[in-house]
C-alpha positions as CSV (number, residue, x, y, z in Angstrom):
1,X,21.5,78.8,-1.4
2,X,18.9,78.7,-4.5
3,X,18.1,75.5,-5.5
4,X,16.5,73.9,-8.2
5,X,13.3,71.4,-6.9
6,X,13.2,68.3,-8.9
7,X,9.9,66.9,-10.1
8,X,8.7,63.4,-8.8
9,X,9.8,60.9,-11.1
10,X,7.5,60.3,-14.2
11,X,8.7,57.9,-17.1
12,X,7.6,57.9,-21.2
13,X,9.1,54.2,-22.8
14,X,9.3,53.8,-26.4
15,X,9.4,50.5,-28.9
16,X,12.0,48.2,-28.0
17,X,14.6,47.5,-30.2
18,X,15.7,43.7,-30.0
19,X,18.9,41.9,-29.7
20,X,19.8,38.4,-29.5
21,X,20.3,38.6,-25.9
22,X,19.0,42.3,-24.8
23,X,16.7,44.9,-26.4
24,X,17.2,48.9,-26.3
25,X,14.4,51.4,-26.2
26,X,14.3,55.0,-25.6
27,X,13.3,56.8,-22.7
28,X,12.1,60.1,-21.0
29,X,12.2,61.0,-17.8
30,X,10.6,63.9,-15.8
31,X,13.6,65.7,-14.2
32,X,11.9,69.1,-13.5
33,X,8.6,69.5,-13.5
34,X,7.4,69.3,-16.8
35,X,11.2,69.4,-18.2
36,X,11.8,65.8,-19.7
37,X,15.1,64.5,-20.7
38,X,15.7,61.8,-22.8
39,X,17.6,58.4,-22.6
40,X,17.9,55.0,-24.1
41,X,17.7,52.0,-21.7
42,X,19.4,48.5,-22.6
43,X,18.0,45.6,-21.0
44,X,18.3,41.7,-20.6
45,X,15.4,39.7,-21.1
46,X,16.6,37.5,-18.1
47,X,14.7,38.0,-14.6
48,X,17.1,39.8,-12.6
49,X,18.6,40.7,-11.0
50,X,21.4,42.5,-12.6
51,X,23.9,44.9,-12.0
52,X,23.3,48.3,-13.4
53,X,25.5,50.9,-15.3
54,X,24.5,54.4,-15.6
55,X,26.4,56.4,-19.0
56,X,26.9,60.0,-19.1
57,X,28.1,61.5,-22.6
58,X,30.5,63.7,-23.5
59,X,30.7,66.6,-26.7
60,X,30.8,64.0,-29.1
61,X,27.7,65.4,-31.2
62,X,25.6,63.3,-29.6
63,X,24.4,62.2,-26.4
64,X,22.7,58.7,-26.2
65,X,23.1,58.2,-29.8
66,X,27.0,58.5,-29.7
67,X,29.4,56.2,-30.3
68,X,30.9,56.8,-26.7
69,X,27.6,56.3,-25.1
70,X,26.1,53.1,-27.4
71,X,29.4,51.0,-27.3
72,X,29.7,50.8,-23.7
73,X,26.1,50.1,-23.2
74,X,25.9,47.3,-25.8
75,X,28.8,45.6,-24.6
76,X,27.4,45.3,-21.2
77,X,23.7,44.4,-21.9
78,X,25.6,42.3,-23.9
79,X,27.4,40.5,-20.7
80,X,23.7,40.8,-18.6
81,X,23.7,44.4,-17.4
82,X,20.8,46.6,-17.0
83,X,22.2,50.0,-18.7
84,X,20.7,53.4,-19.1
85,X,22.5,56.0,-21.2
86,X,21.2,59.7,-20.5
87,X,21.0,62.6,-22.4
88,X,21.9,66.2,-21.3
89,X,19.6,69.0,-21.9
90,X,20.7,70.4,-26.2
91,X,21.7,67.8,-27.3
92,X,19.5,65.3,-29.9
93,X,16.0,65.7,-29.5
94,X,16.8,68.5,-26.9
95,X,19.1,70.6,-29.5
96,X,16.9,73.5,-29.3
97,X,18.4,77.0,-28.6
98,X,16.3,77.5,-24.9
99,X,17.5,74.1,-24.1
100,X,21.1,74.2,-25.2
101,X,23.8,74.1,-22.2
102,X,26.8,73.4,-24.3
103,X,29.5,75.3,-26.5
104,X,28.8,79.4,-27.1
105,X,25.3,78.0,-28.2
106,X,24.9,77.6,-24.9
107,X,26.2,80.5,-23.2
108,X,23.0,82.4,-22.6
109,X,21.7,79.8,-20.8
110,X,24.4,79.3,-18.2
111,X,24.5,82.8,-17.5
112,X,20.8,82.3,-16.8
113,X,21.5,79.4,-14.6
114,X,24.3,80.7,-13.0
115,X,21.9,84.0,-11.9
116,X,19.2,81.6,-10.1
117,X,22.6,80.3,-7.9
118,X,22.8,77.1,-10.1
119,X,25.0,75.4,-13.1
120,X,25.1,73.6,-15.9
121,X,26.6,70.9,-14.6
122,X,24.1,70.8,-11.8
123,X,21.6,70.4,-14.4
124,X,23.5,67.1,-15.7
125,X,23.8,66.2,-12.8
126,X,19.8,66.2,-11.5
127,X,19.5,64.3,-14.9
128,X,21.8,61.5,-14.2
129,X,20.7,61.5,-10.2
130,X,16.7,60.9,-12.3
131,X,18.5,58.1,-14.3
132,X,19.5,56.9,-11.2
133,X,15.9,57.0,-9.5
134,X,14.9,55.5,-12.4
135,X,16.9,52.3,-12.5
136,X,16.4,51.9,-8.6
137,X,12.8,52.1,-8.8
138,X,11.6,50.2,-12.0
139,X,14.0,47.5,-12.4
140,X,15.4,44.4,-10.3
141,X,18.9,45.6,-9.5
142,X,21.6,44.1,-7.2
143,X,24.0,47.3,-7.5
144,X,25.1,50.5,-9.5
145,X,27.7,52.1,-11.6
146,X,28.7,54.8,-13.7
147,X,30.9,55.9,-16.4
148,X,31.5,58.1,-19.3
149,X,33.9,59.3,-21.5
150,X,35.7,62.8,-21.6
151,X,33.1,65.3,-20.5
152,X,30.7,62.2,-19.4
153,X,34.2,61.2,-17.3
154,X,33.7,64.8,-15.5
155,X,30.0,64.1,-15.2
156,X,30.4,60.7,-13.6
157,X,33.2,61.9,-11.4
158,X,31.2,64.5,-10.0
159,X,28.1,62.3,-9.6
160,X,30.1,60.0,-7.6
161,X,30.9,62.7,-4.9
162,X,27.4,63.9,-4.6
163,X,26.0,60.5,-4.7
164,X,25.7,57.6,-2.7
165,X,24.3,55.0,-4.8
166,X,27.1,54.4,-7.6
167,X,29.0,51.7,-6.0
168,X,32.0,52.4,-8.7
169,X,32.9,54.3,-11.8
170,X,35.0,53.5,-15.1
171,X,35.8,57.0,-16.2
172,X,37.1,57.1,-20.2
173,X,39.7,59.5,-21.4
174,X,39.4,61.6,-18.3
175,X,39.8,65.3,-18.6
176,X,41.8,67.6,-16.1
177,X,39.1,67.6,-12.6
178,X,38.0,69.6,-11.3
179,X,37.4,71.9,-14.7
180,X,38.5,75.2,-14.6
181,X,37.5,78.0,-16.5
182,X,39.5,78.5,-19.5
183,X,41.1,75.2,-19.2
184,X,39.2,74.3,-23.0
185,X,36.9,71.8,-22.9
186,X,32.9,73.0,-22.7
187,X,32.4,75.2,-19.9
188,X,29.4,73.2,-18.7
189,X,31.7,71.3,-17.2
190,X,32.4,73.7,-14.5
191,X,31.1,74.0,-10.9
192,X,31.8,77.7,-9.5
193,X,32.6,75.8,-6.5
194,X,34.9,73.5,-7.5
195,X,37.2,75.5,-10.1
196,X,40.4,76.1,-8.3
197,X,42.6,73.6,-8.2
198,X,42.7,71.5,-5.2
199,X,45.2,68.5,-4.3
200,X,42.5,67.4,-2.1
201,X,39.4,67.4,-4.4
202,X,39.9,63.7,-4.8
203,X,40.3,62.3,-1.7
204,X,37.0,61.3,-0.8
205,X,36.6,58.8,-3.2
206,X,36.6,56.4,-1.3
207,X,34.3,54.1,-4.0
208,X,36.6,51.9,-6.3
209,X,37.1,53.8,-10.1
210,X,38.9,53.0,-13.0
211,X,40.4,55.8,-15.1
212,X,41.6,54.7,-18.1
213,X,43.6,57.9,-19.7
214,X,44.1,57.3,-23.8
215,X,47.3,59.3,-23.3
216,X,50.4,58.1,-21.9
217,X,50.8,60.5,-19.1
218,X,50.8,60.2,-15.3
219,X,47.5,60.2,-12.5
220,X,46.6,63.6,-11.5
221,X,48.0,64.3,-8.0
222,X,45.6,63.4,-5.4
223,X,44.5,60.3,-7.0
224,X,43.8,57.8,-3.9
225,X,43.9,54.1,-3.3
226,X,40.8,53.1,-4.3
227,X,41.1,54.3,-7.7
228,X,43.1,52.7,-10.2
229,X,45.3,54.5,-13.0
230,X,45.9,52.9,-16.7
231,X,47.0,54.1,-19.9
232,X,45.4,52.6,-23.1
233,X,46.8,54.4,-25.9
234,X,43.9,55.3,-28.5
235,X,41.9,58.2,-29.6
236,X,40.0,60.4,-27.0
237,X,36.5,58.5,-26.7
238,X,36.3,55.3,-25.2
239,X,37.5,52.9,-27.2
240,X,37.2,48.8,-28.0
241,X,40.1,48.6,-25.9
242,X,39.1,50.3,-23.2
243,X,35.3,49.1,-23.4
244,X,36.8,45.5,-22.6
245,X,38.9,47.0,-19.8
246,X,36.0,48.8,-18.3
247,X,33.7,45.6,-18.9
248,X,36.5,43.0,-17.1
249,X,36.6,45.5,-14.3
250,X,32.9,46.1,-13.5
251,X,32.2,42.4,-13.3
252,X,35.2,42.1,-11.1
253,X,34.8,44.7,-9.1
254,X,30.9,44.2,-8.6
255,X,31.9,40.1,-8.1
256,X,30.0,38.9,-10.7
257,X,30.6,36.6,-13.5
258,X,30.4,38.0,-17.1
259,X,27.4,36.4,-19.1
260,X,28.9,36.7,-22.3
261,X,31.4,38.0,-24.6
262,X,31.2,41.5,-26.2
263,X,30.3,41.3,-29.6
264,X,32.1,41.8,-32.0
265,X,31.6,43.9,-34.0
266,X,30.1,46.2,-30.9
267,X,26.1,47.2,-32.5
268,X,24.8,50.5,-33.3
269,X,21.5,51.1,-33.3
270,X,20.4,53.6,-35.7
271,X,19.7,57.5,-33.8
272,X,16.1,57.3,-35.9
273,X,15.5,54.1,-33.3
274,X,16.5,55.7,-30.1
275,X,14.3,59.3,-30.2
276,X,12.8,59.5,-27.0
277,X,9.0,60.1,-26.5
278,X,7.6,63.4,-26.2
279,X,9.9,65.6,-24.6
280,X,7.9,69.0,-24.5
281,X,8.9,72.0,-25.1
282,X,9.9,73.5,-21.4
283,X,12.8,75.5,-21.8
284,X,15.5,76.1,-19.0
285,X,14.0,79.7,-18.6
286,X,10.9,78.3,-17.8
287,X,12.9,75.8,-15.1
288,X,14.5,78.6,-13.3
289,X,11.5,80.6,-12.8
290,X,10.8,77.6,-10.0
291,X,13.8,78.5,-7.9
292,X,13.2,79.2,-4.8
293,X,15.2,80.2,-1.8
């Protein structure tokens, strides 16, 4: 099996952005070696330590600059989380044509990827599984989790099987899993692997999740105990509703009691204040040229 090697972990910080009881400041993070991807880290100013949520993005536009990836992370910095919000590879800063994964911009690139025995997802995923190393290993955590909303629902899903260290996941307007080709969507989100429909795909999650489906219809077959099915009727994103679902939850299910309300109204920070340092300009050509056998 071809693999991808990931690079040891190296970290470029930009200027904080303050809050009244957080800040936010971009990140990049070495995920290959010299690909960097870029992300946006909410902090407390409190000594932890705190609990940590990771957020994967969906095809929103935008990656950590999205909606679907700032609410949820305000609103838990907000209640004394540690929360890092990751980019994928073309998107934002990253929207350039050797780096794009998603849509037909980026079909030429996950032909590439598929031919050197990898995915576009896989890619996410060795992003998010950096994000991960990251939290771990430069700030005082007491435990992880994950979430995201439509495709970022399909990224932490999929993170959660390959990973040990996400102790739960919220997943937001989740998508049909596994992703099939064809089945609409972006076809990043599928893992050769795992296309073909299988009642027992789920059934190793054995980690507590939240799926909270904006329409009303039933859990996908397969769904096991330690996940939990609701319906909160809403557009496809991950709504205010939702985010105070999701937020009640983690502190629950991570036994912890919330530090404060979710604002309201939930901040934005401007995209302008969130561009990550110095990405370079490594393309994914360049990263599969490191694939070895």
């Amino acid at each position: 099996m071809k693999v991808i090697e990931r690079a040891p972990l190296a970290v470029r910080e930009g200027e904080q952005v303050p809050y009244p009881t957080y800040s936010v400041r971009p990140v990049s993070l070495e995920v290959f070696s010299d690909f960097w991807i870029s992300g946006a880290l909410w902090l407390p100013p409190s000594p932890g330590p705190w609990p940590g949520l990771l957020v994967a993005h969906g095809h929103f536009g935008e990656g950590k600059s999205s909606g679907e990836s700032q609410a949820p992370a305000h609103a838990m910095a907000a209640r004394g989380w540690a929360v890092l919000a990751m980019d994928t590879p073309g998107v934002e800063e990253g929207d350039v044509p050797g780096r794009q994964i998603h849509h037909d911009d980026g079909s030429s690139n996950r032909a590439l990827l598929e031919a050197a025995g990898t995915s576009a997802m896989a890619i996410q995923l060795h992003g998010l599984q950096a994000g991960l190393d990251y939290l771990s290993a430069h700030h005082d955590l007491d435990s992880i989790a994950v979430t995201g909303a439509s495709g970022g629902s399909v990224q932490s899903l999929y993170l959660l099987k390959i990973d040990p260290r996400p102790m739960a996941a919220v997943l937001a307007s989740p998508v049909p899993m596994p992703r099939e080709p064809g089945a609409g969507g972006c076809t990043c989100d599928v893992v050769p692997d795992w296309a073909v429909p299988d009642p027992g795909f789920l059934k190793d999650l054995t980690r507590p999740s939240l799926w909270l489906s904006e329409l009303d219809k039933p859990a996908p077959p397969g769904l096991p105990a330690s996940a939990t099915w609701e319906v909160i009727p809403s557009p496809h994103g991950f709504s205010a509703p939702m985010i105070q679902r999701a937020a009640d939850w983690l502190d629950d299910t991570m036994g912890r009691e919330p530090h404060g309300p979710i604002p309201d109204p939930i901040p934005h920070t401007p995209s302008t204040s969130l561009i990550s340092p110095e990405i370079g300009a490594t393309m994914l050509s360049d990263v599969v040229k490191n694939v070895s056998n």
